[in-house]
C-alpha positions in Angstrom: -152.1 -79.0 -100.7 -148.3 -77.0 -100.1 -147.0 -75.6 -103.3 -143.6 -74.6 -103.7 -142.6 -71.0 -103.7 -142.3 -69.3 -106.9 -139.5 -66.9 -107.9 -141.3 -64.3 -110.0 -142.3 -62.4 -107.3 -138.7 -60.5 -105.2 -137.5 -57.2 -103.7 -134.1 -56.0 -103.7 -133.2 -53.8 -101.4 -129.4 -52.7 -101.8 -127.9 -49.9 -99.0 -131.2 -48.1 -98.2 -132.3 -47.9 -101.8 -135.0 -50.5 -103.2 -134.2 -51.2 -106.9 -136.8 -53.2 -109.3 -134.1 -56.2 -110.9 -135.3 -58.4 -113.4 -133.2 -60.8 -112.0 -131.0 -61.9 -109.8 -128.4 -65.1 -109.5 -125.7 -66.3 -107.4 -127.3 -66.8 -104.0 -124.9 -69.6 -103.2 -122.4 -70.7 -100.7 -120.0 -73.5 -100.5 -118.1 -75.0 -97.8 -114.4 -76.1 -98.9 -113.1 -79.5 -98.4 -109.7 -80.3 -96.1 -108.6 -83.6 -96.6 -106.2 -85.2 -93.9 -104.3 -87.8 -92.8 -101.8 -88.7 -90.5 -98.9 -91.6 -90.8 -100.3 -93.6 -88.1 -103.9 -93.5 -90.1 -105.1 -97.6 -90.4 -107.4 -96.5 -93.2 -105.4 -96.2 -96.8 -107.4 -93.0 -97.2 -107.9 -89.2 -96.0 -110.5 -88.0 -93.9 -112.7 -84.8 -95.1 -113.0 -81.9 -92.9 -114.9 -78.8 -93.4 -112.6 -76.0 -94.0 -113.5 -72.1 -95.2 -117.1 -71.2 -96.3 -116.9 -69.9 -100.3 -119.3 -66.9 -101.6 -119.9 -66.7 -105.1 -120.6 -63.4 -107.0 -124.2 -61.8 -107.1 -124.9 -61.4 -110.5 -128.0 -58.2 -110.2 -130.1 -57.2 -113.7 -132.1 -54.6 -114.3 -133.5 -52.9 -117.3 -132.0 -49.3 -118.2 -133.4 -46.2 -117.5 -133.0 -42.3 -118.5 -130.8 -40.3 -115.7 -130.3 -43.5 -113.5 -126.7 -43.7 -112.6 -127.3 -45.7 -109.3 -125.0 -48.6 -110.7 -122.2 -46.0 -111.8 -122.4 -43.9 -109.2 -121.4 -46.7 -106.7 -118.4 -48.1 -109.1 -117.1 -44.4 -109.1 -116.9 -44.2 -105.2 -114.4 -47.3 -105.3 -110.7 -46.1 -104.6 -107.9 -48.2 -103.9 -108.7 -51.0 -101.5 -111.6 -48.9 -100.0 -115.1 -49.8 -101.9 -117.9 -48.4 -100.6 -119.3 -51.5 -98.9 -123.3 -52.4 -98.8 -125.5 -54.6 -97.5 -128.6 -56.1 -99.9 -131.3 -57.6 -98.8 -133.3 -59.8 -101.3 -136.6 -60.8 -100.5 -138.6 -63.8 -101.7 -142.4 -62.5 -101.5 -146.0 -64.3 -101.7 -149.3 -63.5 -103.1 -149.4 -60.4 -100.9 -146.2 -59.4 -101.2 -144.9 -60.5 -97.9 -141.6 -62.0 -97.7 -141.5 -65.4 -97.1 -137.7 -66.0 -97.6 -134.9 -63.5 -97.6 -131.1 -63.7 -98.4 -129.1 -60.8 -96.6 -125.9 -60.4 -98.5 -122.8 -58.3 -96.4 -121.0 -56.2 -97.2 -120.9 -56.3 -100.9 -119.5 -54.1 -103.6 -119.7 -53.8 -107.2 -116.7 -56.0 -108.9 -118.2 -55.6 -112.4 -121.1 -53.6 -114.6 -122.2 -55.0 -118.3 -123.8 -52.8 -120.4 -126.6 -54.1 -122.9 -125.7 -55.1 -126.1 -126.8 -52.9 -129.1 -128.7 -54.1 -131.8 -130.1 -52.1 -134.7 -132.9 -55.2 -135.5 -133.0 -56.0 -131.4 -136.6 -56.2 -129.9 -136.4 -56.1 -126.7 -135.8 -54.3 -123.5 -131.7 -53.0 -122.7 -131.0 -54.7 -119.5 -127.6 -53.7 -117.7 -126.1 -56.2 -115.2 -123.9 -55.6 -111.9 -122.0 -58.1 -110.4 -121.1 -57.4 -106.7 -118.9 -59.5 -104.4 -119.7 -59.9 -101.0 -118.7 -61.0 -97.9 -121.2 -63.9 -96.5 -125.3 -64.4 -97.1 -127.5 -65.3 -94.0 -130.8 -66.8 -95.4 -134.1 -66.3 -93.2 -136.8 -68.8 -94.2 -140.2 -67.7 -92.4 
């Protein structure tokens, strides 16, 4: 019997550098709708043509650590109109930690970092989050 993949199991590698991420949404594309017609049309409706692909944000998470400045270190090197641009690479992996599926994501950059929230009676581990925009995923399915 075929089980479904499961998610716990990932590698992200972002520009070179492999980063452990607790999680990671916004994998997703969409393709935007042109609707059309012309005067001579018989139909008393458009027609729907595919128009521009749409990339939503990559939301990254990770938990925080002493001296790691790898997220603010990359918003730093933005200037005007020039962000240093990366490719990431996430990896879905399997029981041997193989990928089986992987997402490439070009030519992102970072767009946005939270910080965890503070909490004086909080329990549980502080987990920053970077959200990068990008320019197009290709996904690889083994």
């Amino acid at each position: 019997m075929a089980y479904p993949l499961t998610v716990f199991s990932f590698r992200v590698d972002w520009g070179g550098t492999q980063a452990a991420f607790s999680e990671v949404t916004g994998l997703n594309f969409e393709v935007q709708i042109i609707e059309y017609r012309d005067g001579l049309s018989q139909e008393y409706s458009t027609i729907k043509m595919p128009g521009l692909k749409k990339y939503g944000n990559l939301t990254l998470k990770r938990g925080v650590f002493a001296s790691d400045n790898e997220y603010f270190d990359w918003v730093n090197a933005i200037k005007l109109n020039k962000p240093e641009r990366r490719d990431i690479t996430i990896s879905l992996l399997n029981e041997n930690q193989d990928p089986v599926m992987v997402w490439k994501v070009m030519n992102a950059w970072p767009t946005k970092i939270t910080s965890p929230d503070l909490k004086a009676s909080g329990n549980e581990a502080a987990i920053e989050t970077i959200e990068v925009a990008h320019e197009g995923i290709k996904i690889e399915n083994a």
